[in-house]
Every structure is written in structure tokens, then in C-alpha cells.
MIVO-207631 format. One line per field, with one value per residue (C-alpha): residue number from 1; x, y, z. Coordinates in nm, 3 decimals. Example, Ala and Ser with C-alpha at 12.3 -4.5 7.8 and 13.67 -1.06 7.14 Angstrom:
2
pos	c(1; 2)
xx	c(1.230; 1.367)
yy	c(-0.450; -0.106)
zz	c(0.780; 0.714)
// end
This chain:
296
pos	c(1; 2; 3; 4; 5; 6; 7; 8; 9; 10; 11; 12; 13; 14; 15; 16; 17; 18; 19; 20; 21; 22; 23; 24; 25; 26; 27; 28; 29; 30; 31; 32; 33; 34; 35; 36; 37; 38; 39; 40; 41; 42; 43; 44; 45; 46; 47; 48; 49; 50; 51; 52; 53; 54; 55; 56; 57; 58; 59; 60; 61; 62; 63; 64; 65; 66; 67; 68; 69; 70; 71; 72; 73; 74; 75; 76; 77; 78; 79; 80; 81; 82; 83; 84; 85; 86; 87; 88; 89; 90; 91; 92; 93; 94; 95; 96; 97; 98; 99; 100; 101; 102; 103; 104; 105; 106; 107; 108; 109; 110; 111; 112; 113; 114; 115; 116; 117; 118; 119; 120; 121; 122; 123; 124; 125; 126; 127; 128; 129; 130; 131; 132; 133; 134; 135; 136; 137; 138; 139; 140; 141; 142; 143; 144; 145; 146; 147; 148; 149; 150; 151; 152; 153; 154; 155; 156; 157; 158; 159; 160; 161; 162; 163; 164; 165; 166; 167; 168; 169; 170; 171; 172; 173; 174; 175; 176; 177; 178; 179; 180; 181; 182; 183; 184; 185; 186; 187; 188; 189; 190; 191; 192; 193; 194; 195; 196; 197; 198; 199; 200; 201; 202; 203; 204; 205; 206; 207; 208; 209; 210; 211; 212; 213; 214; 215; 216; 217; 218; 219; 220; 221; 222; 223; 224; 225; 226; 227; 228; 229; 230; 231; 232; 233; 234; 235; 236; 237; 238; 239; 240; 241; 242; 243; 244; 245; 246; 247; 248; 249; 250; 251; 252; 253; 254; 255; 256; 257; 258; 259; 260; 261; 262; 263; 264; 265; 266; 267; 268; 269; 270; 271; 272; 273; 274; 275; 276; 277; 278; 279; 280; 281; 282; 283; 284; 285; 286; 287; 288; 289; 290; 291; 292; 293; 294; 295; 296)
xx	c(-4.065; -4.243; -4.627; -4.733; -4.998; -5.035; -5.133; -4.938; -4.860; -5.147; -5.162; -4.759; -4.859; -5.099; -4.933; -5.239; -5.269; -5.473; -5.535; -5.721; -6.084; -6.011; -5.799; -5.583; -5.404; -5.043; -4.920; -4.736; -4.965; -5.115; -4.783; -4.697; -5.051; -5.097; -4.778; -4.515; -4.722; -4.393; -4.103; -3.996; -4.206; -3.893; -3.715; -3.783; -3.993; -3.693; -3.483; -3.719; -3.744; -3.379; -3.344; -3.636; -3.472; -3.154; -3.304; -3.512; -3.212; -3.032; -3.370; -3.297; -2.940; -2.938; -3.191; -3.011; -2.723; -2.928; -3.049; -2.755; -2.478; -2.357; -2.238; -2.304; -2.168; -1.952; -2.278; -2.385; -2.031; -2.079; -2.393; -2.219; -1.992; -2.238; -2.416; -2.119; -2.249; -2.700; -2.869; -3.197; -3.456; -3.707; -3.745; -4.035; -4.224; -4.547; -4.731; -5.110; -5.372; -5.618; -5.875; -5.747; -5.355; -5.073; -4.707; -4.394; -4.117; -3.740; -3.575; -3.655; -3.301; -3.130; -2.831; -2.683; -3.004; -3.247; -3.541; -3.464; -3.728; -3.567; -3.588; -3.369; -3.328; -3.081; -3.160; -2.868; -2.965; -3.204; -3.482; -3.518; -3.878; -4.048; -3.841; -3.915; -4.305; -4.264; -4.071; -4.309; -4.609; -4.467; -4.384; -4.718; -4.838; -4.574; -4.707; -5.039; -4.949; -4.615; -4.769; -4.547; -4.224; -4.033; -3.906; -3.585; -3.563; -3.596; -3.296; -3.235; -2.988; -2.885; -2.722; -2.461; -2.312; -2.131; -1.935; -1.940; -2.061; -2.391; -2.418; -2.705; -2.847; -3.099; -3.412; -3.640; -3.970; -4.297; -4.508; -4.777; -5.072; -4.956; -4.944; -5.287; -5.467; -5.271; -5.379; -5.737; -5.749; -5.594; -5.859; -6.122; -6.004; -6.063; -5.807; -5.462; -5.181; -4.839; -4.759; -4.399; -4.473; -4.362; -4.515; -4.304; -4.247; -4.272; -3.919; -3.883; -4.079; -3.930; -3.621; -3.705; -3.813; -3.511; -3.327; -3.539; -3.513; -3.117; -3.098; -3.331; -3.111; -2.800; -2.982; -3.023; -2.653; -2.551; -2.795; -2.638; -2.300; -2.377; -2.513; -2.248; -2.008; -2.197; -2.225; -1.858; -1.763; -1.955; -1.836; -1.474; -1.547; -1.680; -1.362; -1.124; -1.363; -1.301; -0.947; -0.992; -0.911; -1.050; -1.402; -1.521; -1.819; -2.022; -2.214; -1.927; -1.556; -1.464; -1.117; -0.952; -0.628; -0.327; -0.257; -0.041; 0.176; 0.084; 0.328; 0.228; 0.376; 0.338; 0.305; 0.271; 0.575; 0.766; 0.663; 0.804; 1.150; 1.223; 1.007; 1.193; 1.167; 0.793; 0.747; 0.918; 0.628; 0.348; 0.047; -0.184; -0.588; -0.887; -1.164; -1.527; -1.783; -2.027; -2.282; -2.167; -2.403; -2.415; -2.650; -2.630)
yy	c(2.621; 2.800; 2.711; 2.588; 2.677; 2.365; 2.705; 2.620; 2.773; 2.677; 2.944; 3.003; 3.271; 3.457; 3.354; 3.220; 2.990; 2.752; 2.574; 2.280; 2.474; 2.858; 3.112; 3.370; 3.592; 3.704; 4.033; 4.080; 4.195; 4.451; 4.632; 4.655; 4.794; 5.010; 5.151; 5.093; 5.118; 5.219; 5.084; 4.905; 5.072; 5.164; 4.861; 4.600; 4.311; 4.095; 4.239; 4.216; 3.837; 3.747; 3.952; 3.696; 3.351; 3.471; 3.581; 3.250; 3.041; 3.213; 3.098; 2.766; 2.745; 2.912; 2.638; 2.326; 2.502; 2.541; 2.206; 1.991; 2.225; 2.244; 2.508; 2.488; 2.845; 3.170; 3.333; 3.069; 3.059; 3.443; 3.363; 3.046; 3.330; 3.597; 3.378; 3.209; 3.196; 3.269; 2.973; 2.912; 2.830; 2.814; 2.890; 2.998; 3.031; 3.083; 3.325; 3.479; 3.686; 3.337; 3.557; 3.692; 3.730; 3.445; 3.507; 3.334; 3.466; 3.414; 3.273; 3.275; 3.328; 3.326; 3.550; 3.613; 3.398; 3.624; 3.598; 3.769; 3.795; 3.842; 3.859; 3.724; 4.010; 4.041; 4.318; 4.558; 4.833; 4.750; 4.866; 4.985; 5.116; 4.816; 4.614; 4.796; 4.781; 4.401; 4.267; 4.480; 4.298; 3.982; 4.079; 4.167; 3.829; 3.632; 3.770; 3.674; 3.270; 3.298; 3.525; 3.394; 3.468; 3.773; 3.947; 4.113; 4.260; 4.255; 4.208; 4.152; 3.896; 4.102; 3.949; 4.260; 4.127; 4.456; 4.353; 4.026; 3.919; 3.864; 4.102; 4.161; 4.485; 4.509; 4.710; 4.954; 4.861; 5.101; 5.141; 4.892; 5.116; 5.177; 4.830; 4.713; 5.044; 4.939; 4.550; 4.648; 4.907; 4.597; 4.386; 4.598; 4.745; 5.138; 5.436; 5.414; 5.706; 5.603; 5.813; 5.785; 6.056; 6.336; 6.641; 6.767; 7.082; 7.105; 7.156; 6.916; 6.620; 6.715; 6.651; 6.333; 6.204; 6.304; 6.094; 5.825; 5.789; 5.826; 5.572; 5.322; 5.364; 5.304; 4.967; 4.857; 4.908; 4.709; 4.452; 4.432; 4.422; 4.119; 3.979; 4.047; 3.923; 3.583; 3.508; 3.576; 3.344; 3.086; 3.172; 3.090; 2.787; 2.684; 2.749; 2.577; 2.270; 2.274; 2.390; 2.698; 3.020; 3.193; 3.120; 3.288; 3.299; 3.505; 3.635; 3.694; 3.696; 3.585; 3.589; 3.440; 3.688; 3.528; 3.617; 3.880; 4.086; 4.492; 4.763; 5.099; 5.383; 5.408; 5.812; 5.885; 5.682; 5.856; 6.193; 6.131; 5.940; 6.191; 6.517; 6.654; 6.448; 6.410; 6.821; 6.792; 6.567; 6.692; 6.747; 6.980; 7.002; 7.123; 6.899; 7.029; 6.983; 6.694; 6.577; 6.246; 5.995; 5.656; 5.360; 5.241)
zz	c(5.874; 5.600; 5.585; 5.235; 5.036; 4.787; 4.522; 4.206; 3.848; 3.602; 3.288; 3.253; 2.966; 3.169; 3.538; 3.655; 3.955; 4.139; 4.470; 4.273; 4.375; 4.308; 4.074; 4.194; 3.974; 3.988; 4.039; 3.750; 3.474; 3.739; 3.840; 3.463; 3.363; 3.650; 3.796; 3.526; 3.178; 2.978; 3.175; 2.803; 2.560; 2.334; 2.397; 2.048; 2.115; 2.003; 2.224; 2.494; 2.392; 2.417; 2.766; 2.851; 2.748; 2.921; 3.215; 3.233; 3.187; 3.492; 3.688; 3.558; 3.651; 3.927; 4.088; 3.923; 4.140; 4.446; 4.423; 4.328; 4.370; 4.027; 3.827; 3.408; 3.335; 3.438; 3.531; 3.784; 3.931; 3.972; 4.153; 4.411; 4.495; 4.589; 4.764; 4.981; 5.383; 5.250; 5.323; 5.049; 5.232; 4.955; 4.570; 4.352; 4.689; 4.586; 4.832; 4.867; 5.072; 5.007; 4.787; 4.477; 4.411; 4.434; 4.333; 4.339; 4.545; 4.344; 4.685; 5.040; 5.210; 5.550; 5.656; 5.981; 6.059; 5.939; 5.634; 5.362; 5.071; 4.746; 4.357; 4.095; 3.813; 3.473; 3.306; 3.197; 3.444; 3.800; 3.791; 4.155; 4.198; 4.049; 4.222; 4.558; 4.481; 4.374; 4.665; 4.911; 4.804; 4.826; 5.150; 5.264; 5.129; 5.274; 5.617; 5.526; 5.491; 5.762; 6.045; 6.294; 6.063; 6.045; 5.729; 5.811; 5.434; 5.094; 4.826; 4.474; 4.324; 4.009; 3.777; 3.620; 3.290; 3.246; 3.567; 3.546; 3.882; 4.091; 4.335; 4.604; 4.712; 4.950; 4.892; 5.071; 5.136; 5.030; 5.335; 5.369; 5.365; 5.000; 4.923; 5.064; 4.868; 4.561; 4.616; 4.673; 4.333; 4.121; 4.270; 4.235; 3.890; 4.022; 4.028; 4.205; 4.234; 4.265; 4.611; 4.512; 4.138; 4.183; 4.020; 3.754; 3.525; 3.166; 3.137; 3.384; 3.231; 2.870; 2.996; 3.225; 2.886; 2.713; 2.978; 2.957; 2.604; 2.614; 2.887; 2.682; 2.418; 2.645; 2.745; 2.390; 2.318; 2.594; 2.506; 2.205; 2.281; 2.516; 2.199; 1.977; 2.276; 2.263; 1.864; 1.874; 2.126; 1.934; 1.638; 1.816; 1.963; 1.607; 1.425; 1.714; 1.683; 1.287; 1.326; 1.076; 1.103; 0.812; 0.661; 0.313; 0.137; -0.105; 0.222; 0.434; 0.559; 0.899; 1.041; 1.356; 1.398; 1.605; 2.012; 1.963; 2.170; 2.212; 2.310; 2.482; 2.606; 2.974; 2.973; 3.371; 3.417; 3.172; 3.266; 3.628; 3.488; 3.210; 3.231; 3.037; 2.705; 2.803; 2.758; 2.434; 2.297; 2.435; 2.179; 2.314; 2.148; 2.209; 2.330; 2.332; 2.664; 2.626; 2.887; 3.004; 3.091; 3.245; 3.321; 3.689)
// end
């Protein structure tokens, strides 16, 4: 039985919370000012803003699912599946060290009866250092109000769109020591050095940036194209509702085309039947290098 703290969620903009006779502050705002200043500094605020409303209807869903055991979209149903044989034991746990911070924890879960901690994200690509530092101090402050319990792990619930599933990866914890000096610098408001930077080159960091800027880029595209791949499913479910399949105005054209039927030429199989007439229409060209490179 997990111990309650009877702390709850006062300030949603500015995650503040409150026992009814003290303020505690969530963790949050420090890990983003401190350790991660520019994790989405080139990402558009209205970007940003959609990724937010998705990500806190998932939360939403995800509980009415927990709760009642219904599902209200694809995404949730990728989420019932993940989570086949992990029993919740709590969500939007809200833990604390009783002086100054209080966060929520996503879920509290049990597998192969043991606690798991673990965080509900959906961005396009995981983040897996903030999510290591984030998880690890709710871990130390978990231990802090459940002494007696033990954490077998951490985990995030990640929501991959690309995929099109939920899938759960568990997460390695920073060392304690790190997290108690890191605590006490937010608290205080003095110096703290991530012990997990390392020291780069100039040629090194010009190219880390080069990467970083590529792979923010990669993330917008994806963003995106989950976008586009939404306002065109509405768009569809619009015109089979009206029965249309062409719309015109001064603005715009839309059209519905017809299910269809697509031939291709299986190549491999042909090459093994008839090598022969395969040889005979072989085009050969010249393709330049390229760096290839992919989000994870």
C-alpha cells in the first residue's frame, strides 16, 4: 500500500502544489532551466503547442482506460496492448522530500510483482537523458514517502506514432548522489554540472550541433506529417458524412480518388524465374554517397 501525501496540484501553469499549509514546487521548470536549457529551442512554439494537447489527451485517455477500461482511440488500444499482464497501481502519484519539491509520477506499476516507476511520453523521438534524470528523482522522492517499498526500475510508456504502438523501455537510473546534489543546487538556486557532459572538441561540438539541428529538423517533419495525416483523415470522414467526393472553391480543390487496384513488377522473383530476360532490362546509374540519418 502506497502511503499518501494528501499534497495536490494547485498552480497547473506554474505546477505548483500544496499540502493545504505549505508550497512545494515541481521539478519540472528546474530540469528544463538547469540541465536541459535548449532541449526544444528550434522547435516552433505552435508546434510545441500541438505536441502538448496531444500528449495531454493520451494522459487523459490513457486514465479513462485505466479507470473504466475503455478504449476511445487506436492510440489507447496501442496502449491496453502494451500494457497486457502490468497491474497500475497508482496514477499522477504525487511524491515529495516534505520541504521543497512535489511531483507527480505518470503510473505506479507492478510486473512480475515488482514496482515499477514510470513516465508517460509522446514525443516523435525519446528523449532518454531527461527522461533518465526525471524518473531518478522521482525515484528518490518516492523513497522518501514509501521507505518500506522497493523500486525495482524505472520505464517509460512511449507512445511511437511512427510505429504505431506503445511500447515500454525501461530506463537507467543516475546515481543518487547526483540526484540529491542536483536537488539541493535547485533548492538552493547555486551552480550544478551535469556529471553525465562530456567535454567536447571544437570540431566535435560543431558537429554535435550540426546533428542536433538536423535531428530537430527531422522532428518537425514528422510532426508534421502526423499533422497532415490527421487533417486528412478528417477531411475524409467529412466528405463520407456529406457523401461528396470533390469540393471546389476559389481557395481550394479537394479530391477523394477511388480504391484502386496497383500493379508492380516483382523484380527478385523475376530475376530467379527468368534471369535471363531480367539481364536484358537491366538499367544501370550512378547514385552519389549521402550521409543517411535517422531519428530513434
Amino acid at each position: 500500500m502506497l502511503n499518501i501525501t494528501n499534497i495536490k496540484l494547485v498552480n497547473e501553469p506554474y505546477r505548483h502544489y500544496s499540502d493545504g499549509s505549505k508550497e512545494y514546487k515541481g521539478i519540472t521548470k528546474y530540469l528544463n532551466d538547469i540541465l536541459f536549457p535548449n532541449l526544444y529551442a528550434n522547435v516552433p512554439e505552435h508546434v510545441l503547442n500541438k505536441a502538448a494537447e496531444r500528449g495531454s489527451d493520451f494522459h487523459h485517455f490513457t486514465q479513462v482506460y485505466d479507470l473504466f477500461g475503455t478504449c476511445e482511440n487506436k492510440e489507447v488500444e496501442w496502449y491496453a496492448e502494451a500494457m497486457k499482464g502490468i497491474k497500475v497501481v497508482a496514477m499522477e502519484y504525487i511524491v515529495t522530500d516534505f520541504e521543497f519539491f512535489a511531483s507527480p509520477i505518470d503510473r505506479v506499476i507492478k510486473a512480475n510483482g515488482k514496482i515499477y516507476l514510470a513516465d508517460i511520453k509522446t514525443t516523435s523521438n525519446l528523449q532518454t537523458d531527461y527522461l533518465r534524470w526525471q524518473l531518478s528523482i522521482y525515484q528518490h522522492l518516492f523513497k522518501i514517502v514509501n521507505p518500506d517499498i522497493e523500486v525495482a526500475g524505472l520505464m517509460a510508456i512511449w507512445l511511437n506514432r511512427k510505429k504505431e504502438r506503445v511500447e515500454l523501455f525501461e530506463v537507467d537510473p543516475v546515481p543518487e548522489r547526483y540526484v540529491i546534489d542536483f536537488l539541493n543546487a535547485a533548492r538552493n538556486g547555486t551552480e550544478f554540472s551535469n556529471p553525465f557532459t562530456i567535454a567536447k572538441s571544437d570540431n566535435d561540438e560543431i558537429a554535435l550541433n550540426l546533428i542536433k539541428e538536423h535531428a530537430n529538423i527531422l522532428s518537425k517533419i514528422e510532426e508534421y506529417k502526423e499533422l497532415e495525416k490527421e487533417y486528412k483523415q478528417r477531411i475524409e470522414a467529412m466528405f463520407t458524412d456529406l457523401g461528396v467526393d470533390k469540393w471546389d472553391t476559389n481557395y481550394f480543390t479537394i479530391t477523394k480518388a477511388a480504391d484502386y487496384t496497383r500493379e508492380t513488377l516483382d523484380s527478385k522473383a523475376l530475376k530467379e524465374v527468368h534471369p535471363e530476360i531480367y539481364k536484358q532490362f537491366i538499367k544501370v546509374s550512378n547514385v552519389n554517397g549521402s550521409v543517411k540519418i535517422s531519428l530513434k
